[in-house]
C-alpha positions in Angstrom: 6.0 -13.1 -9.3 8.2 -14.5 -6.6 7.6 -10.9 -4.5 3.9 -11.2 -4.8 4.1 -14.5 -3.5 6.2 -14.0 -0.4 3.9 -10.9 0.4 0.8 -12.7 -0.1 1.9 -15.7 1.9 3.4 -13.6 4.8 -0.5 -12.3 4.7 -2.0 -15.2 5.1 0.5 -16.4 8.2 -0.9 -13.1 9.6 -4.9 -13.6 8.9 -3.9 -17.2 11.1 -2.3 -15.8 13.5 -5.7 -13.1 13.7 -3.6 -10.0 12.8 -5.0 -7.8 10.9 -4.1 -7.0 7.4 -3.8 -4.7 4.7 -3.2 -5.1 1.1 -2.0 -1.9 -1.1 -1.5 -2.7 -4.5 -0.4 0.0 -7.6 -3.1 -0.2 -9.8 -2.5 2.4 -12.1 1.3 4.9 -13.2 1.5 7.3 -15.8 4.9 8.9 -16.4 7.5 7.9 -14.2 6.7 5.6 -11.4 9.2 4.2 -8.4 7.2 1.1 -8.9 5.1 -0.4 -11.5 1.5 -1.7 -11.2 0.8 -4.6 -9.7 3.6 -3.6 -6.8 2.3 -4.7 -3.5 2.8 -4.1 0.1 1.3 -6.0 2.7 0.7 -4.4 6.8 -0.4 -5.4 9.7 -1.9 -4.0 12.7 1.3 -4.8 14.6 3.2 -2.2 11.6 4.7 -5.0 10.0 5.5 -4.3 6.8 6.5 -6.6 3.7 7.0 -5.3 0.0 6.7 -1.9 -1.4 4.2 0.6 -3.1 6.8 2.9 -4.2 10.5 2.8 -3.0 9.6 4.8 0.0 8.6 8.3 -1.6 4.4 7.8 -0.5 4.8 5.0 1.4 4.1 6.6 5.0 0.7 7.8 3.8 -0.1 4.2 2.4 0.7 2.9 5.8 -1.1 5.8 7.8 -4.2 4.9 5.4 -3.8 1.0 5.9 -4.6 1.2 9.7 -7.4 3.5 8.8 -8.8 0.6 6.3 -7.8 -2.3 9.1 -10.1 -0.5 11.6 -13.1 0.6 9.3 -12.8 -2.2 7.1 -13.4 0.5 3.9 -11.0 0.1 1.0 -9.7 3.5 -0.4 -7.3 4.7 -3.5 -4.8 7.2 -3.3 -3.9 9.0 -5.7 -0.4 10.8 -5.9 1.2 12.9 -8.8 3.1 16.2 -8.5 -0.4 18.5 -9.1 -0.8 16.5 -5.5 0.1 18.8 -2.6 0.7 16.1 -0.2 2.7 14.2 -3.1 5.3 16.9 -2.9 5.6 16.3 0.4 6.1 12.9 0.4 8.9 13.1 -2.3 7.2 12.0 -5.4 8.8 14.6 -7.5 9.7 12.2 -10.1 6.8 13.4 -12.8 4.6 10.9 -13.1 1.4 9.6 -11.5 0.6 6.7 -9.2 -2.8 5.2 -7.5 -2.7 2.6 -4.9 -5.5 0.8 -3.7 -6.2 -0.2 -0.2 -7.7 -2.8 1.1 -8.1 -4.8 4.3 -8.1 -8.6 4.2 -8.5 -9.4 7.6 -12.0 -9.4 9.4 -12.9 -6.3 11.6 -13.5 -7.2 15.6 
């Protein structure tokens, strides 16, 4: 829990310092997973980055998508597994499945 903390705290200096934020969480493996649910990984607009979705395998996509969701405001899930072109490009060859949902906790300008 101690992670979670630090990530959701460093969030919330953000949010008062008016950065935006973004929040990607694993909600959901199957098979074998770089990082179980509940992972998180917090970004801001300046591409600060605290925690981890995966151990680095999807985690450029994540961070593409998060200043997608800062801008729009739009939450998304991504799903990767190894039927997922774009997962075998971003490494995750490991056999299993992974979804991360996307959200932004900062408010839009």
């Amino acid at each position: 829990m101690e992670e979670i903390d630090k990530i959701l705290n460093q969030s919330s200096l953000w949010r008062k310092n008016n950065k935006k934020v973004a929040l990607a969480t694993v909600v959901s493996t199957w098979g074998s997973s770089p990082r179980p649910v509940g992972s998180q990984m917090a970004i801001n607009e300046d591409l600060e980055i605290l925690g981890s979705v995966s151990g680095g395998c999807i985690e450029g996509t994540v961070i593409a998508e998060a200043q997608e969701i800062m801008k729009t405001g739009k939450p998304k899930l991504l799903k990767f597994g190894v039927s997922n072109i774009e997962a075998w490009e971003v490494g995750l060859t490991c056999g299993g499945k992974v979804e991360v949902f996307i959200e932004n906790i900062g408010e839009n300008d």
